[in-house]
GUMAR-33952 format. One record per residue: residue number from 1; residue in three letters; x, y, z of N, C-alpha, C in turn; chain. Coordinates in nm, 3 decimals, padded with zeros to 5 digits. Layout:
BEGIN
num | residu | n_xx | n_yy | n_zz | ca_xx | ca_yy | ca_zz | c_xx | c_yy | c_zz | chaine
NUM | ALA | X | Y | Z | X | Y | Z | X | Y | Z | A
...
//
This chain:
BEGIN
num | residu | n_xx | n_yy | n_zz | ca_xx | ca_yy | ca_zz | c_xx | c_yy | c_zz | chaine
1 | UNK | 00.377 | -03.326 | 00.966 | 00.251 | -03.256 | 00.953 | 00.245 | -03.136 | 01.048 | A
2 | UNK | 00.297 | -03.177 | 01.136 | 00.298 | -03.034 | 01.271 | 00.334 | -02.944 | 01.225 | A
3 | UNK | 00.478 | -02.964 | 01.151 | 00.581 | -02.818 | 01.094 | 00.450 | -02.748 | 00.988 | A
4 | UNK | 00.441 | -02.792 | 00.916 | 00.328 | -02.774 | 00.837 | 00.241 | -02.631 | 00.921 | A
5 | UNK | 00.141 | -02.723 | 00.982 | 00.072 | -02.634 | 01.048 | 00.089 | -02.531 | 01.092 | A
6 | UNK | 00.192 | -02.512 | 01.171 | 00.268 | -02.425 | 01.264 | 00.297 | -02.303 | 01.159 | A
7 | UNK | 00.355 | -02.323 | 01.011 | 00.374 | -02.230 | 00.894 | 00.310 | -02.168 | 00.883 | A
8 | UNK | 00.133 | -02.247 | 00.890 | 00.049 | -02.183 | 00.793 | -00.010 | -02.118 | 00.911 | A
9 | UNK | 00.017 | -02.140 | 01.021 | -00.060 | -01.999 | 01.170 | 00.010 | -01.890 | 01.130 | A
10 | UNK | 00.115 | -01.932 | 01.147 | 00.234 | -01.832 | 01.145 | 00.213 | -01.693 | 01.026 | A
11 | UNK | 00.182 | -01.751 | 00.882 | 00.135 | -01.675 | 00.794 | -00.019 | -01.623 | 00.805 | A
12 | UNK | -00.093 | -01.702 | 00.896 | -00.212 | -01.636 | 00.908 | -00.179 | -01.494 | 01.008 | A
13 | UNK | -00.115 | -01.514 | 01.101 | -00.124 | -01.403 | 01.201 | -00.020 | -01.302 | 01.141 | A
14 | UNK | 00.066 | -01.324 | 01.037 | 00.102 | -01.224 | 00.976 | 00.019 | -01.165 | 00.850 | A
15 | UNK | -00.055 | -01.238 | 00.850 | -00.160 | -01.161 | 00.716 | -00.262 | -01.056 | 00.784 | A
16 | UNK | -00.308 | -01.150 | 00.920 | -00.381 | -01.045 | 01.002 | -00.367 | -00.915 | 01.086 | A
17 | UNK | -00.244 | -00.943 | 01.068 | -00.143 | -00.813 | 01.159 | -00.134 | -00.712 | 01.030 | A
18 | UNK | -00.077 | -00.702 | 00.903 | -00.080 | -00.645 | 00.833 | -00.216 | -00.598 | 00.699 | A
19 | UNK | -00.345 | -00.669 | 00.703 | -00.396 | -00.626 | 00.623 | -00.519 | -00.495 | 00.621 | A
20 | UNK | -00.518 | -00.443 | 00.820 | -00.574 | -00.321 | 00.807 | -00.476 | -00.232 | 00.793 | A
21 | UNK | -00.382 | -00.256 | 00.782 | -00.275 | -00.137 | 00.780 | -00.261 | -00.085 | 00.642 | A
22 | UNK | -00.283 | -00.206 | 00.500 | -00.307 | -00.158 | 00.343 | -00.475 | -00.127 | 00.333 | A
23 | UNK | -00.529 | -00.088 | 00.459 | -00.664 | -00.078 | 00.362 | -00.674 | 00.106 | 00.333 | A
24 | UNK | -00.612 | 00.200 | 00.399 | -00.581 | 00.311 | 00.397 | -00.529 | 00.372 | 00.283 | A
25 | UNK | -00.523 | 00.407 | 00.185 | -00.405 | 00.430 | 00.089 | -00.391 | 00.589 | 00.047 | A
26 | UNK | -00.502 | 00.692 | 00.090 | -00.506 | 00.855 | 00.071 | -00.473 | 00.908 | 00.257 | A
27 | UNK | -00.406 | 00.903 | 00.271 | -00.325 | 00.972 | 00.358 | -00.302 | 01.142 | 00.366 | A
28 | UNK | -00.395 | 01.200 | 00.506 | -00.399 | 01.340 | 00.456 | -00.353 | 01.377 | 00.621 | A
29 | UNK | -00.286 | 01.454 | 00.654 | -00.284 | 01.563 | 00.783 | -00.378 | 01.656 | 00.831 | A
30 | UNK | -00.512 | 01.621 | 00.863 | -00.647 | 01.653 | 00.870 | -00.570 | 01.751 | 01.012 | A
31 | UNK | -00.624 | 01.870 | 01.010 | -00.586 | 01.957 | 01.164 | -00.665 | 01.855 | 01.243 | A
32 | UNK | -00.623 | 01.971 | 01.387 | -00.702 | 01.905 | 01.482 | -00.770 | 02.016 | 01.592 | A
33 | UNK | -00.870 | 01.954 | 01.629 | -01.005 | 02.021 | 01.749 | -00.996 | 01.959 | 01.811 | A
34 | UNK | -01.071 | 02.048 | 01.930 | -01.076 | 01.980 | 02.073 | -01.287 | 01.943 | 02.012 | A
35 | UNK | -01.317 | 01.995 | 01.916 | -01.447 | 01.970 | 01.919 | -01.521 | 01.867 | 01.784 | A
36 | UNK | -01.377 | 01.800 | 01.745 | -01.384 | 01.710 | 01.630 | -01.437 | 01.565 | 01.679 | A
37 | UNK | -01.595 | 01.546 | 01.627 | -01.684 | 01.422 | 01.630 | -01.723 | 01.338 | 01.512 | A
38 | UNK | -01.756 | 01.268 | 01.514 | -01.778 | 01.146 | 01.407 | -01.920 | 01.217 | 01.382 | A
39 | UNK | -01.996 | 01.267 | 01.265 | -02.094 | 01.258 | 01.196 | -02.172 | 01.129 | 01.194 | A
40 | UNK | -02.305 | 01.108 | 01.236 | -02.352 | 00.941 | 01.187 | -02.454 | 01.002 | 01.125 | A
41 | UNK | -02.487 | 01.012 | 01.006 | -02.534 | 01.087 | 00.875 | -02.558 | 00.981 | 00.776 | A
42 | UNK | -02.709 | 00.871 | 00.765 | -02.683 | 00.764 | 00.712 | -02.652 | 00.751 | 00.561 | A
43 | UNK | -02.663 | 00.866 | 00.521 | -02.674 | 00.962 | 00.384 | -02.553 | 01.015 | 00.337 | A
44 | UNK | -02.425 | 01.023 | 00.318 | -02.314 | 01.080 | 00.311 | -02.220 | 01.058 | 00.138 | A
45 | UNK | -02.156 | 01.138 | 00.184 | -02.039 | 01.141 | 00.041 | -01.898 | 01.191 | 00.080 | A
46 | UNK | -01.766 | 01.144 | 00.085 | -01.681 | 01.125 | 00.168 | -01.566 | 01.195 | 00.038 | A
47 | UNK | -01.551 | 01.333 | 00.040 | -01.463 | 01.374 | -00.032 | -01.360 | 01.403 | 00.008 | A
48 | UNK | -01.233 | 01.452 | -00.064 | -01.105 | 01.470 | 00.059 | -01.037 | 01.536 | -00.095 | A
49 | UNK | -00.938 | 01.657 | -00.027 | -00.833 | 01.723 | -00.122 | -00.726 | 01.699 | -00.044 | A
50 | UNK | -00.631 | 01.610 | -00.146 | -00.499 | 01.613 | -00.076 | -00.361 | 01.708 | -00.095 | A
51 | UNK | -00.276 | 01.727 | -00.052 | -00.120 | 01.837 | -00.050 | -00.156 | 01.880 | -00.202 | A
52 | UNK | -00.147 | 01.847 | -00.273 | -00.154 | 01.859 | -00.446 | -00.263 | 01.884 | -00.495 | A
53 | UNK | -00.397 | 01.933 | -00.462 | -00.485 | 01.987 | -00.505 | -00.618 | 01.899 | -00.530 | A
54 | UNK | -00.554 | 01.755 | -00.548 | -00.649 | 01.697 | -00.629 | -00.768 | 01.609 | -00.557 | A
55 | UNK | -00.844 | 01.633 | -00.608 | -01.042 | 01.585 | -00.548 | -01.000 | 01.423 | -00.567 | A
56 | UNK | -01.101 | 01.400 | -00.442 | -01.113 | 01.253 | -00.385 | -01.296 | 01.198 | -00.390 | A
57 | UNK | -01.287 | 01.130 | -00.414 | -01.457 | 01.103 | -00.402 | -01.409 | 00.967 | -00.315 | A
58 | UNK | -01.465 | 00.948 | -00.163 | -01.422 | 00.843 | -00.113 | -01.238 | 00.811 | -00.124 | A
59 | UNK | -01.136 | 00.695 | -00.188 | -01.012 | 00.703 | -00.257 | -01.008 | 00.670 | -00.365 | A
60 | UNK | -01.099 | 00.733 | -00.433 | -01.061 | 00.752 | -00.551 | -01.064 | 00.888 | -00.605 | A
61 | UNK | -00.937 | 00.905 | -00.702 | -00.925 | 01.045 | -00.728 | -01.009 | 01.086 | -00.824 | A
62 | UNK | -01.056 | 01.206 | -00.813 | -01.155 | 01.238 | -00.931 | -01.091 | 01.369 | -01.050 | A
63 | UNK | -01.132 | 01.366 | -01.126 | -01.106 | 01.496 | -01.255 | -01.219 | 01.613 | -01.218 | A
64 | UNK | -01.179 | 01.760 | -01.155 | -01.258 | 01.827 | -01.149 | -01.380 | 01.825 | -01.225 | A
65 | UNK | -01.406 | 01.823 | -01.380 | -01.496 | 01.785 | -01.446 | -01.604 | 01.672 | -01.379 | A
66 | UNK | -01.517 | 01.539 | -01.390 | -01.619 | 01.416 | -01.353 | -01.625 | 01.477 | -01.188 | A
67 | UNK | -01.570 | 01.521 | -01.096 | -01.608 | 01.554 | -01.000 | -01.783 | 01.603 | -00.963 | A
68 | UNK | -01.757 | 01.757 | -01.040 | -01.869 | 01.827 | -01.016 | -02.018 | 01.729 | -01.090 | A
69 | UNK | -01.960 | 01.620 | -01.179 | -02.100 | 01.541 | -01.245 | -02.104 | 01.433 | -01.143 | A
70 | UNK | -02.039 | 01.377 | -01.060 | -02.057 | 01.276 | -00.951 | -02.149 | 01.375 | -00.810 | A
71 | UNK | -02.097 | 01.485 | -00.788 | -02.198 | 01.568 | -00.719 | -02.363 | 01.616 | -00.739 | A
72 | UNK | -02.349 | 01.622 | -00.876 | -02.490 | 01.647 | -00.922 | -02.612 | 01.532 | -00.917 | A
73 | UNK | -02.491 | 01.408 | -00.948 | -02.568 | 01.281 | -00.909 | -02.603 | 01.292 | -00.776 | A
74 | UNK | -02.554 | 01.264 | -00.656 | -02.562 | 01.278 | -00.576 | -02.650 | 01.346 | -00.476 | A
75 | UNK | -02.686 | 01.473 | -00.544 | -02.787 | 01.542 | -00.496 | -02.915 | 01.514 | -00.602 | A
76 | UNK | -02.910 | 01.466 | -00.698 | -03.054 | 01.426 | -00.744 | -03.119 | 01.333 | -00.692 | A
77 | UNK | -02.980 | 01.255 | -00.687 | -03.066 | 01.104 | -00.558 | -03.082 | 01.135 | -00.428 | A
78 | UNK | -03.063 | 01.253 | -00.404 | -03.111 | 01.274 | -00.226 | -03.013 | 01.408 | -00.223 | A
79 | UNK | -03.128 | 01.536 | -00.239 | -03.067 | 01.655 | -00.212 | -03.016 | 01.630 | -00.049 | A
80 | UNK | -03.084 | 01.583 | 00.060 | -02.985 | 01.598 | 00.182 | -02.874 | 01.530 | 00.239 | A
81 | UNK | -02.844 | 01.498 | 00.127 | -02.693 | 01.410 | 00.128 | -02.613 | 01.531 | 00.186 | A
82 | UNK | -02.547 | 01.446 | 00.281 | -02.436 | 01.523 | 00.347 | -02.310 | 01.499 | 00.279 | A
83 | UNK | -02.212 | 01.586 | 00.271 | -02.085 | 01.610 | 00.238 | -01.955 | 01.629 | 00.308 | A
84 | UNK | -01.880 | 01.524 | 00.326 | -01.784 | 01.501 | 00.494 | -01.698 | 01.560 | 00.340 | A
85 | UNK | -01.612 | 01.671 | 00.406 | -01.543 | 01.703 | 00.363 | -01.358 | 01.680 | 00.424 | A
86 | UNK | -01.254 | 01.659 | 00.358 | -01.149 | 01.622 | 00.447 | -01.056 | 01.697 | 00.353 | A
87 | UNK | -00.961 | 01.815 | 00.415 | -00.868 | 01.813 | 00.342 | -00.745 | 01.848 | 00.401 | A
88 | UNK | -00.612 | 01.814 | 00.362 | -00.474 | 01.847 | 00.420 | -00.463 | 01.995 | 00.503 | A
89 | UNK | -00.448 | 01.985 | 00.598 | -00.416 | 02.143 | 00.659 | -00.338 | 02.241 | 00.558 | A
90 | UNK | -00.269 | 02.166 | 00.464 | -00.168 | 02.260 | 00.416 | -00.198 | 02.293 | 00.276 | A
91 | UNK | -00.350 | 02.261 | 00.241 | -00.364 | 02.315 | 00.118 | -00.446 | 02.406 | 00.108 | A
92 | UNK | -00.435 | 02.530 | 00.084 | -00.486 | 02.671 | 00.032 | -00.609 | 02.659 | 00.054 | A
93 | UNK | -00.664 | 02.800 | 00.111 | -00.785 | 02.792 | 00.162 | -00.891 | 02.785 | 00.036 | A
94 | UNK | -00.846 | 02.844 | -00.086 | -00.887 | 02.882 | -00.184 | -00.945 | 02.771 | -00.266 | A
95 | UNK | -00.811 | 02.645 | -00.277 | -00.864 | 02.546 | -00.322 | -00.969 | 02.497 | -00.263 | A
96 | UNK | -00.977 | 02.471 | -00.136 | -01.143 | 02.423 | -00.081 | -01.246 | 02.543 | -00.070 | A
97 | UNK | -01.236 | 02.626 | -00.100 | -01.355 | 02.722 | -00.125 | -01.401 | 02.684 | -00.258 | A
98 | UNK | -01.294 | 02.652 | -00.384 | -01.337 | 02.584 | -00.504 | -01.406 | 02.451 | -00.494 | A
99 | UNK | -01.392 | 02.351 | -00.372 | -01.500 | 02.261 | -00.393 | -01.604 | 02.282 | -00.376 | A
100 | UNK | -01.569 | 02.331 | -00.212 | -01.720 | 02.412 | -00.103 | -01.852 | 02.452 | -00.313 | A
101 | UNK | -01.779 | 02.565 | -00.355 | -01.854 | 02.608 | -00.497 | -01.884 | 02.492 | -00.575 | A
102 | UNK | -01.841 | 02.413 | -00.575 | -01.857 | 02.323 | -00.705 | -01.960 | 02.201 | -00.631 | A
103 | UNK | -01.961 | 02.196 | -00.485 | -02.069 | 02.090 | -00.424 | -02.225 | 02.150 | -00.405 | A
104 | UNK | -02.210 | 02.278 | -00.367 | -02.306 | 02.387 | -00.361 | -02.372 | 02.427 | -00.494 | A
105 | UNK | -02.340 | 02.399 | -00.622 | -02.406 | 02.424 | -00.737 | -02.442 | 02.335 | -00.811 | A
106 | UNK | -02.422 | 02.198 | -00.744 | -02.477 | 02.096 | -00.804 | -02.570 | 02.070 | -00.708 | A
107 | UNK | -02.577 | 02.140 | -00.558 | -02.788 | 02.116 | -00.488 | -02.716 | 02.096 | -00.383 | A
108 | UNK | -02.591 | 02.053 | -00.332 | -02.610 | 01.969 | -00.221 | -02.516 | 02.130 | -00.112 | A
109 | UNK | -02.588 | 02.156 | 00.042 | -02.551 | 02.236 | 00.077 | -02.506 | 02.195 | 00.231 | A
110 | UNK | -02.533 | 02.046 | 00.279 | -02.502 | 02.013 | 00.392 | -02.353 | 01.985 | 00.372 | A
111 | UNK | -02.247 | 02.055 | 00.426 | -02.126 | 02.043 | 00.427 | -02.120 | 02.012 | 00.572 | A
112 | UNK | -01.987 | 01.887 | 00.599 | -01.954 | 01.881 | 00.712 | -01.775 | 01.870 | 00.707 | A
113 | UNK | -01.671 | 01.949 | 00.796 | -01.586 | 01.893 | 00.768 | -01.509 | 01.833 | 00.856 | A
114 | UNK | -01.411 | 01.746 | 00.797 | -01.353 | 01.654 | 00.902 | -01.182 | 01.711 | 00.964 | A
115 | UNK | -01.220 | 01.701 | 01.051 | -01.077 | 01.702 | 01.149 | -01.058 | 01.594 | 01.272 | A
116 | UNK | -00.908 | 01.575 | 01.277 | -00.869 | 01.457 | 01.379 | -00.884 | 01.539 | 01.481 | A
117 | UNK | -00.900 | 01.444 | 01.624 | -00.966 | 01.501 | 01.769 | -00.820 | 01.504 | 01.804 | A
118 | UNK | -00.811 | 01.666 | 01.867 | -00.649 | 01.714 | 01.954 | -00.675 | 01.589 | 02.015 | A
119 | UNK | -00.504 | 01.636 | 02.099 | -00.479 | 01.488 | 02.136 | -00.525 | 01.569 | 02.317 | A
120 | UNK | -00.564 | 01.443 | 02.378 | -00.612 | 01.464 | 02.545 | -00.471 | 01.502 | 02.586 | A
121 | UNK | -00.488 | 01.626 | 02.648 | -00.369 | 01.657 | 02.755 | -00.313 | 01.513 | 02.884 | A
122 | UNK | -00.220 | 01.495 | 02.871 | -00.200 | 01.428 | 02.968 | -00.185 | 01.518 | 03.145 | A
123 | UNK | -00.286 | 01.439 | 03.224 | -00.214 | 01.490 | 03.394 | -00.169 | 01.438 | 03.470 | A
124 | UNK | -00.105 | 01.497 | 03.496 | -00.005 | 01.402 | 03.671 | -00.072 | 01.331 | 03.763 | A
//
């Protein structure tokens, strides 16, 4: 009965070691600021463009089309919905000026965007 037991810890603390690590699955290279803070905005909508162009609503990918109709929702149910915006450093400024337009004409104008905090200088 012991061996037993001992298995099933064993698989617990490996389930627990690994299951915040799959909860992530849109992976982006957000730049970085020395003046990048967490928004607490109880109101929000969590979009993200990744390397390849394509719109995120939260992780799920969206179709420019259903995009701009998930935005419109969004601002009918509460024009001051904020908009955390996140996208890859390395994708064209152009493409996020095309969302920036497409969140802005469906009502909603609080844009916020996200970047990872530089890293603290280390001192001697």
């Amino acid at each position: 009965m012991t061996p037993l037991i001992d298995v099933m810890l064993v698989l617990l603390v490996i389930f627990m070691i690994t299951a915040p690590l799959m909860s992530a699955s849109l992976k982006l290279d957000l730049p970085q600021t020395e003046a990048a803070t967490a928004s607490n905005m109880p109101d929000f909508v969590a979009v993200a463009i990744d390397p390849k162009g394509q719109f995120y609503i939260g992780e799920q990918p969206v179709a420019p089309d259903a995009f701009a109709e998930r935005m419109a929702q969004a601002a009918k149910k509460n024009p001051q919905t904020e908009v955390q915006l996140r996208a890859d450093k390395t994708v064209p400024y152009g493409r996020v000026a095309e969302l920036i337009g497409v969140v802005q004409k469906a009502g909603l104008s609080r844009i916020g965007f996200v970047a990872e905090p530089a890293p603290v200088p280390k001192t001697p």
